[in-house]
Structures are given as structure tokens and as C-alpha cells.
C-alpha positions, 0 to 999 in steps of 0.5 A: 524580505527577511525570514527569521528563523529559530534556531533549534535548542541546545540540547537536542530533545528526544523527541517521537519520530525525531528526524534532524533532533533524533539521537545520533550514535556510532551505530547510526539512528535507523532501527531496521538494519537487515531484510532476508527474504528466503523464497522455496519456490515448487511448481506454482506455489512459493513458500516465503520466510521474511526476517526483519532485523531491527537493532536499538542503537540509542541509550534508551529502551526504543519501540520500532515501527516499520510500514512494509509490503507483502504480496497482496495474495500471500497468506501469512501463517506465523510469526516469531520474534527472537532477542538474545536467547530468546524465541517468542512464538506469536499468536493470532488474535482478534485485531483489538486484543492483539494489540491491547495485549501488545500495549499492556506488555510494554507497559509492563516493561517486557519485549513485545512485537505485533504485526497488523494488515491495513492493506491486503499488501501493506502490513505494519510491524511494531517491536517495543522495549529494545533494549540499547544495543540489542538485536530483536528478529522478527520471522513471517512466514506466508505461503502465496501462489504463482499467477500462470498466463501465457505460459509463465509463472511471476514471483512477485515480491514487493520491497517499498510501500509507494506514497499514496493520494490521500483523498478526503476531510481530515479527522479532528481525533486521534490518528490511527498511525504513526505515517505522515499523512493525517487521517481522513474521512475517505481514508480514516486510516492514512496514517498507517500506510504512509510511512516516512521516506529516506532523502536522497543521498541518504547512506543506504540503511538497510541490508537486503539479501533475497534468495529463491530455490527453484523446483519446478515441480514436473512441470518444464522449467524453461527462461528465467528472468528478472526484470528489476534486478540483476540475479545470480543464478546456480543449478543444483541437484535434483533440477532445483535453481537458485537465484540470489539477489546480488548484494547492495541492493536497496529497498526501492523497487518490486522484485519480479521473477519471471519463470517459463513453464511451456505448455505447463499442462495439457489437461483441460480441467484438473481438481486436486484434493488436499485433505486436512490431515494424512489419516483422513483421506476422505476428508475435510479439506481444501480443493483446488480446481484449475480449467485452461480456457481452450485453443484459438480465438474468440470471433470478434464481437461489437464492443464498448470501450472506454480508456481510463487513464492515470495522468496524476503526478506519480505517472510522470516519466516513463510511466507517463511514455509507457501509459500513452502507448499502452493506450494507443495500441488499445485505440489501434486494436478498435475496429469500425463495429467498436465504440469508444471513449478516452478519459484521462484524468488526476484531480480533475476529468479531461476528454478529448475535445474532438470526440467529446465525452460519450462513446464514439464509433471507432473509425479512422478519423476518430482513432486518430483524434484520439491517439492524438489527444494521448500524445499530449497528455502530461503527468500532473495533479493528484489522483481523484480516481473515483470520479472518473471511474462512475464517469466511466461505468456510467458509459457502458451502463447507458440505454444503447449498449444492449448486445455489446461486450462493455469493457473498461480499461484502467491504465494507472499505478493504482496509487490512492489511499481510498481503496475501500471507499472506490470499491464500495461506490462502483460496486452496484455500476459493475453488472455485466462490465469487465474491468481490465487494470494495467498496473505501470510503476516498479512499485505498483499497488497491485493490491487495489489493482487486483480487487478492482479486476477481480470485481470487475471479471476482468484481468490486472496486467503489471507493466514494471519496465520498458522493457516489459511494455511490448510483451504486456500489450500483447497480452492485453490485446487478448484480454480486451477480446472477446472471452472464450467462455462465459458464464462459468458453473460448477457442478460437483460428483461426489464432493461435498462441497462448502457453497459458502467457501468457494473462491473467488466468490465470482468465477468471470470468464476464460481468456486466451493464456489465463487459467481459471483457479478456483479453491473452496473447502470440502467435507467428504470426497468419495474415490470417484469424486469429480467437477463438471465445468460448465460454461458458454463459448464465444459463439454461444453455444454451450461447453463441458468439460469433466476433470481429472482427480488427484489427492495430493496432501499440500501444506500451502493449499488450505493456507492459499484459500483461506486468504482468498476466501479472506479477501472476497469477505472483506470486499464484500464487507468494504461494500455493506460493512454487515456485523455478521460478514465482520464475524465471519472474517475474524472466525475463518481467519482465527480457524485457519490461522492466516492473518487479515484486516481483523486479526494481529500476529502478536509476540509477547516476552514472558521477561521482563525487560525495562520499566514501563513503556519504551521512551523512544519511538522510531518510525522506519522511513522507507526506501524513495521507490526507484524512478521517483524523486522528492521536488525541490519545494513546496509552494505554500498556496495553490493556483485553481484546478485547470480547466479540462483539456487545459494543462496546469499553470506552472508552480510558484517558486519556492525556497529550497533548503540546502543539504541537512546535517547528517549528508541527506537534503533536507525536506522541503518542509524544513524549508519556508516557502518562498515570500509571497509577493506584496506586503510582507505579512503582519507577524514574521514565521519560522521554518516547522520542524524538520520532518522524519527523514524527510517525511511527506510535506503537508499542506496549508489551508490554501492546498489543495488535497493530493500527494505532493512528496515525490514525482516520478523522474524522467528519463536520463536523456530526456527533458525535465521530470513532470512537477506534481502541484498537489498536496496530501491531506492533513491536519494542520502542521501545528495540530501534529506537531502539538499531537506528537508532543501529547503523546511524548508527554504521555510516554515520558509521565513514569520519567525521573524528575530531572528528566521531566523538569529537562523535557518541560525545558525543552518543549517550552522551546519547541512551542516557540517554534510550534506558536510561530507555525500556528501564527503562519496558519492562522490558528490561535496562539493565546494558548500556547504563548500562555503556556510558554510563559508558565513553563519559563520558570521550569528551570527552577523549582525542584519540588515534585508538587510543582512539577506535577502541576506544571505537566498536568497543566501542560497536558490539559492546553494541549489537549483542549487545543487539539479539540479533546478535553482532559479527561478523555480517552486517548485510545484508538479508534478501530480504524479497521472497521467501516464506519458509515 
């Protein structure tokens, strides 16, 4: 059968988010050139200045937008944008205003920036009216702590936002982002953390440098390791280290820094005051409370356990080898007393079929089954978490449980979109449940991982190697045991404390090597000021302890809670969605300038640049995360979801495209599928338009929802890489490709006449290809074959009253066909909010 294919136009349009038809210049077309991470590590706390360069290497004034992650922990307290001899200082503001302040500056023709969190670990930066050839530098400066366990410190700092399982009906309006997953009902705003990724081969884009001054800070600095990255390490005065990153490093991969403080402390329960400012020693100010659980072991106590365990797609690989065996040795700590059940799971729910589906006795025999059943697991599908998880918590929730410790271990890369919504829906099944979450990938989602513990009073483990794995399951061996203290309480002495503030909001348990910090706000502190620590041990009966205190004026302590105090609020509201929780988060985090999911950094140049609004729109397409790779095709229809227990039918074969211009591969949505057999169908159908960068293909009416842009590689000697058959959610291909085009029109309406007239020229020849993708999806194409034969005659007339016709005309069929009418509203929806 013959496929015909239209070729592209001669002149290459300037269209958003160009991928093959971008312009091309000597300096290349990417706009991020350079990432300096510059980290001052003290003790158990981590100041960090992150510089994103970006530079317009196009004739045109350019707006960038970057998707990029931050330690989900971090408190980020400044921005500043500098561009020649100007330094911009940016302000926080209400979410909404920030980035109507943001639009009404480009719009006025001057430079502008405005960075936004979508996640408590992906944030988007947007910088507008570059100037060609112009250099603009955007500073953030965050302050995070240093998780301590098992007497060690890890410097954490995430470098590529890994593509997610969009779950969810998508959205019929406009699209909150600019990514290339479509907004859904379950993720309403999965536009904004799925940002294009870079096609293997693709020369590297961006220059990294990362460097970390060391001061322990009279604590015992002993090993240091990274465990990602090869490291530079130099001593210097005063017992400072310094570690840099070697050069040539790409995007692609969490960087982790492990440091050894041995028996860091010997005080059972510390409090540390820092007051608000030098001459108000008294107070206010912000408290920071650490217990160290106390020495041994708990005794073993009857237990409820189910393994819940990621076998999507994404897992496949040495994440796949690492979550088998990380479940296993869980299996193996089980003993006859324990009850037990294996859930494994992507878009579909599978037990093992000797056991059954409810909580089995631990004994030999069924321990065996059940490693048996992990053994054979396969990485495939995509990541439907949620259903699993009630599964799961239904289990421990059942009438015979009374008496037994009940914990739930979630063995997953946490790669899904619909954080908030999961959240929401376990929220009333947690009471008296532990949840422990073992983090696998180097590019974990550690954000969603850590509030899914944090709910559950449990611990996140992050496993980013091989190499990592055994250390890690010694450490969850300790954390599915039984706590050392329970029912953990406060009690204050001359300290008046804000109830309200306190962070976490649910203090949990102590574990083996895992202290307990909890921070709030205070009022007044008298000089005998003290907490008592009250609690229950293992074998029930009670424990005390009263603390030490210290006044230590800190920079970094009131920051650090208030992102904490943050991110409980915002939990809480990702549950009710209550107006006053909404107020809340937007005072404390304007009070205490620290950014949130409410909030905006925005930089707004006083000068005026350009005129009106930047004619070119990049998106920054990020690094493929490392041990991921993309697949050589994309079926265009799906088999029906495996039966559980069964493994998937194999995928049908695909067309794949050869290399791209440019020595990158081309994405497999720049390549059509491969015939289906039998009559060939009644119209032929082109190739879409090639993706940005390589950007996530979507699916067609047939696919299923899912995440089908990347699988994880195996490994070099091992046998062939795990397919992921599933797909992301999204509009049809034609409905964003006719987004992007109203869009264009819209940033181009001010253009010059000739380049109007040109840019009707050129999309008439677009819509040919656009009208053929419609055809393919089955979509309607009268609208769009009417347009093209209006616009045919764009290249004659001159008059200005025709032009402007022709465009409004253009305006309103697009419009009306992506299901809006003319005179609405284009402005975005609050995407930020919860919406029932």
C-alpha cells in the first residue's frame, strides 16, 4: 500500500514550538544554554543559587519557557533576572496577578520573567521579549534541609522532569500549558509538567556546572559519595570540601551526595530557637525541634502487610531487576505470626494466583509462592496507581486486623500526573495505616513519593542505583519493623508556641536511624524555654524525654518551615479544596516570601524593548532521563488490556522513521503507523507534523490512556528493553495542532501586513496537512477544506480590509471547531485550584 506524504512547504513557517520547521541559526535553536548550580552546604542545611541561562539565537524577539525540577523540600525565597546591564529583582505575588503582570509586560514590549510551581518539585520558567542574540539570566535562590538517616546526610538535587502517566478524560477548553500532554479531568494541568524531551543523538544543548562547598558545621564529617556522578573533590581551609561536577555532563539524571556524619549527635531531643531578628531575642520566631529515636530494636509485633509494586512501562530495566528484589527481600523478612499480600500492577491489577487476593499467613510455602510470582513480573502498560492503592488499603482496613501493626509498601518510580487526585481519594482509608515508599529510578518523583509517606506516617526510601539497592533494603528492613515510639506529643515550657504552625502537622513514629524534626513558629521564648517529648515505646509503656535549648540566629530555619507549613496546607487543601485553607496558603507564603502552588515569582523590566508581545515561542525540551529511551514506533490502535496474571500481547508493528535533519531521529509521531491489514482505508493520510524535539507522541481514538513516549533501557548485557504499549492522554492530534495554530494567529495579529499576508500563505499549507490528520481521526473536515479554499487567494490581494477579513475569518473556524465560539475569553483557567 502507498502512503502518500505532504511535503512541507518552501518556506518554512514560524511556527510555536517549532520542532523540524524551527528556525535555524549558527547559534543553534534551543534557548537554554547554561545551568549553574552553586550549593553551600552547612551541617544539615543547604543554601542553593540556581542560574538558568537562556539566549535568542533567532532574529526575532523570542519568549522561552523551561519545565524544570527543584528539590520537592526546597524553599525557594528570590528571584532576579539579569540582561545586559540590567538586574530586575522579582517580586512574589498572588499566582493570578504574577502572571497577569507577566502578560501585560510582554504585551507592552518590555523583558519579563515569572517562575511558577505546578509541583512541590516541578517548577516552569518563563522569560519573554529576548531580544536576538541577547543573553537574559534568571537567579533562584532556595534554602532546603538535609534529610539524616542512618548516620548520613543526602544532598539531593534533581536535574530532568521525567515523563508522567497522564490518567483522565481530556479537557475540551484551553490548555493550561505548553507540554505535550493534554489536560485531563484527573490532571487539569498536564500541560504544564510534560515538557518536550531531546531525541537521542541530539548534540548536548545545555552547559551544566554544579559545585557544593562542604562545612560540616562541628558535626563529624566522614565519606562523601556520589552516587550518580563522577565528583571532583578538594579540601579546603577551615575543614570546608568542595565538590564539582566534572564537565560534559548532561541534564538527565538526579545528582545525589551522600555525606557520612557518624554518630552526628548524642542528645536525645534538641530544640533550637531562631529568633526573626538580632534585637529580638525573645521573639517571634521560628523553633526547630530534633528527637533521636532511642537505641535497639523494637520486639516484633504480629503485622499486615501488603506489597504494592509499580510494574508499568517506566520500570522497565534495572528498575524492574531492583523492584522484584527489593520485594523479595521484604517477603523474606515476614515471619509465621505476619499476614501478607503481593499486588502488582500498571493499567491493570494482578495477585499472585496461588495466594489469592486477601492477606495470606507468612509461612514457608507461601513465601515461596510469592517470590515466585515477583520473579516473573514484567515492566509494561501504564501507571493506573490509584486503583491499587484503595485495593491495597482496603486489606489493611478489614474487620480482622485488630491488634496488628498494618503497613503498606509502595515499590514505584511515583511517575504519575495525578498526584492530588490519588492523595485526595486515600486520604479517609489511612487511620492507624503506615505507608512506606521505595523511590527506584534516577530520576525519581520524589515530590509525590514524599507526601504519599508523610500521609501515611511512614518513610520514603530512594533507590537510584544498583549499587544503592543493598544499603537501601537494609534500611527498609528497619522501617517495615516495628517503630520505637508511637503516638508522639508535645508539650511546651515557656514557649509560646503557634499550635496552628507546627510542621509536619502529623508527627508519626520514630524508627530505627530516622530522627524526628518538627519546626512551627513561636511568639515569646522565656531563657528556660524547653519541650517535653512524650510518646509511647514498643512495648507500651510510656516515654519522656525533656530538651536541650539553643538560640542560634538562622537565615535558612524560617524559610525551611515555612515550606513545610506550605506543603501540609496544600495537602490538606488537595483533600477538601476549602476557600479559607486557599487564603491561608497565599498569606503565609506572601508573609514569608517563600514560593508555593498559589504564588509566582515575577521580573518585569522597567524598559521597553520590542513592540508588543515576543513572535516566537520556544519550549526548552529537556534532557531523555538517563536509563530511559524513546520506542521505535507507535502502534495506532491498541489490543484490550491483558487479563490479570496474563502478560500483554505483543505490539503491533510500526513504521519507523529514519534520522531527521538536524542529527537527531525523528519522533515516532513524525511517522505514520504502519497499514493496518486488509482494505486500505477510503481516503489516504499523511504523516502530523513533526513533534518539538521529539516531543511525546499521542494517541488516537483507539489507545488507550498512558504514557507511551519513553521505556526504560535494560541493561547493556542483558536481553531486550521491556515495550511500553500504552499511550498519553490527549486531545486529538488535529485539535492541538489547530490549538497552536489560534494561538499563532493571535501573537502574530499587531504583525506587519506582508507578514501576515505571508503567515496566511503558509498555514493554508499547513491546514492541508492538518485537514489529512483530521481525515485519519475521523474528525470533520468540511470546515477546514472551506478555509483552505478562501485563504488560496491570500496571495494576491494587498488591501488591508481584505486581510483583516481573511484573519477574522480564519480566527472564528478555528475557533468554532475546537469547540469555543468567536467572542469568547481565551485567558486561562486557574488550573492551580481544585475544581470538584
Amino acid at each position: 500500500m502507498t502512503v502518500p506524504i505532504l511535503p512541507l512547504p518552501d518556506v518554512a513557517p514560524s511556527v510555536p514550538d517549532a520542532g523540524l520547521g524551527a528556525l535555524a541559526t549558527e547559534r543553534g535553536n534551543l534557548p537554554l544554554d547554561s545551568v549553574d548550580i552553586r550549593a553551600d552546604i552547612s551541617g544539615l542545611v543547604a543554601g542553593v543559587e540556581i542560574a538558568q541561562g537562556f539566549r535568542n539565537p533567532f532574529d526575532v524577539p523570542v519568549e522561552a519557557t523551561y519545565i524544570f525540577p527543584l528539590p520537592d523540600r526546597a524553599a525557594v525565597t528570590r528571584m532576579r533576572m539579569e540582561a545586559a546591564d540590567r538586574v530586575v529583582e522579582g517580586t512574589l505575588k498572588e499566582r493570578a496577578q504574577a502572571r497577569a503582570d507577566y502578560d501585560a509586560a510582554l504585551a507592552a514590549g518590555q523583558r519579563a520573567a515569572i517562575a511558577e510551581e505546578d509541583r512541590p518539585d516541578v517548577f516552569t520558567m518563563r522569560v519573554g521579549n529576548i531580544l536576538p542574540g541577547e543573553h537574559v539570566t534568571v537567579r533562584l535562590t532556595l534554602h532546603q534541609p538535609l534529610p539524616y538517616e542512618d548516620d548520613a546526610a543526602t544532598f539531593r538535587f534533581p536535574l530532568v522532569v521525567a515523563p508522567r502517566y497522564i490518567p483522565g478524560t481530556p479537557l475540551p477548553d484551553e490548555q493550561a500549558g505548553d507540554g505535550t500532554a493534554a489536560d485531563t479531568d484527573l490532571v487539569p494541568d498536564a500541560s504544564r509538567i510534560s515538557p518536550p524531551v531531546l531525541l537521542p543523538g541530539f548534540p548536548n544543548p545545555v552547559r551544566l556546572s554544579l559545585s557544593a562547598g562542604i562545612d560540616p558545621g562541628g558535626l563529624p564529617l566522614g565519606e562523601i559519595r556520589s552516587s550518580l556522578h563522577v565528583v571532583a573533590q578538594e579540601g579546603g581551609d577551615s575543614g570546608r570540601t568542595a565538590v564539582r561536577l566534572q564537565p560534559g555532563e548532561r541534564l538527565d539524571r538526579d545528582f545525589v551526595l551522600r555525606l557520612g556524619y557518624a554518630h552526628a549527635g548524642t542528645t536525645a531531643a534538641a530544640l533550637t530557637l531562631s529568633p526573626d531578628g538580632p534585637g529580638e531575642p525573645e521573639g517571634p520566631g521560628t523553633f526547630t525541634l530534633t528527637v533521636l529515636p532511642p537505641a535497639g530494636r523494637a520486639a516484633p509485633r504480629p503485622r499486615d502487610v501488603v506489597l504494592l509494586l509499580d510494574r508499568s512501562g517506566s520500570m522497565g530495566g534495572w528498575s524492574m531487576v531492583a523492584a522484584r528484589r527489593a520485594a523479595a527481600r521484604i517477603v523474606d523478612t515476614l515471619t509465621d505470626q505476619d499476614r501478607f499480600a503481593v499486588i502488582a500492577f500498571d493499567h491493570t491489577v494482578s495477585t499472585p494466583t496461588a495466594l489469592g487476593p486477601g492477606l495470606v499467613r507468612a509461612t514457608d510455602r507461601n513465601r515461596f509462592r510469592a517470590v515466585e510470582f515477583l520473579a516473573g513480573l514484567q515492566a509494561h502498560g501504564g501507571t493506573e496507581m490509584l486503583t491499587p492503592l484503595l485495593q491495597a488499603t482496603a486489606l489493611l482496613n478489614g474487620d480482622d486486623t485488630a491488634g496488628r501493626d498494618r503497613v503498606l509498601v509502595l515499590i514505584t518510580d511515583g511517575q504519575v500526573g495525578n498526584e492530588d487526585h490519588i492523595l485526595a481519594r486515600l486520604d479517609p482509608s489511612l487511620s492507624g495505616l503506615r505507608i512506606h515508599a521505595v523511590g527506584i529510578d534516577q530520576a525519581v518523583n520524589a515530590g509525590f513519593l514524599g507526601r504519599l509517606a508523610m500521609a501515611g506516617r511512614g518513610r520514603l526510601e530512594l533507590v537510584e542505583s544498583e549499587d544503592r539497592l543493598d544499603e537501601a533494603m537494609e534500611h527498609i528492613h528497619h522501617r517495615i519493623g516495628a517503630p520505637l515510639l508511637t503516638a508522639v506529643s508535645l508539650d511546651w515550657t515557656g514557649l509560646d508556641v503557634d499550635p496552628d504552625s507546627i510542621a509536619p502537622r502529623r508527627l508519626g513514629a520514630l524508627f530505627p536511624g530516622v530522627p524526628l524534626t518538627v519546626s512551627g513558629r513561636y511568639h515569646r521564648a522565656s531563657a528556660d524555654a524547653r519541650a517535653t517529648v512524650r510518646a509511647v515505646a514498643a512495648d507500651g509503656a510510656p516515654w519522656q524525654q525533656d530538651t536541650t535549648t539553643s538560640v542560634t540566629p538562622s537565615a535558612a530555619a524560617t524559610p525551611i518551615w515555612a515550606r513545610a507549613h506550605l506543603r501540609d496546607l496544600e495537602d490538606r487543601y488537595a483533600v477538601t479544596g476549602l476557600p479559607d485553607l486557599e487564603r491561608r496558603i497565599v498569606e503565609t507564603s506572601l508573609r514569608f516570601n517563600v514560593l508555593c502552588r498559589f504564588t509566582a515569582f515575577v521580573a518585569v523590566d522597567s524598559r521597553k524593548v520590542t513592540e508588543g508581545h515576543p513572535t516566537h515561542h520556544v519550549v526548552q525540551p529537556v534532557e531523555q532521563p538517563a536509563g530511559w529511551q524513546l520506542p521505535t514506533a507507535v502502534p495506532m490502535s491498541h489490543p484490550a488490556p491483558p487479563a490479570p496474571g496474563q502478560a500483554p500481547p505483543a505490539a503491533p508493528a510500526a513504521f519507523s522513521a529514519p534520522p531527521a535533519p538536524g542529527g537527531y531521529a525523528a519522533s515516532a509521531e513524525s511517522a505514520p503507523a504502519a497499514p493496518p491489514a486488509g482494505p486500505p482505508p477510503a481516503a489516504p493520510f499523511s504523516a502530523p507534523a513533526p513533534a518539538p524535539y521529539g516531543s511525546a507522541p499521542t494517541r488516537g481514538p483507539s489507545m488507550p490512556r498512558g504514557r507511551s513516549l519513553l521505556r526504560r533501557t535494560g541493561r547493556p548485557a542483558g536481553g531486550s528493553p521491556a515495550q511500553d504499549h500504552s499511550a498519553i492522554p490527549a486531545r486529538s492530534r488535529t485539535h492541538q495542532l489547530l490549538d497552536q495554530e489560534l494561538k499563532h494567529l493571535t501573537t502574530t495579529a499587531t504583525a506587519p501586513s506582508p507578514e501576515r499576508w505571508q503567515h496566511l500563505s503558509d498555514l493554508r499549507t499547513r491546514l492541508l496537512g492538518i485537514t489529512e490528520t483530521a481525515r485519519a481521526e475521523g474528525l470533520p473536515t468540511a470546515p477546514l477544506l472551506t478555509l483552505i479554499q478562501t485563504l488560496e487567494i491570500t496571495d494576491g490581494p494587498t488591501q488591508q480590509s481584505r486581510l483583516e477579513e481573511l484573519w477574522t475569518l480564519t480566527v472564528q473556524t478555528l475557533t468554532t471547531y475546537l469547540g469555543g465560539t468567536p467572542s469568547q475569553s481565551r485567558e486561562r483557567r486557574p488550573f492551580w485550584k481544585k475544581h470538584s
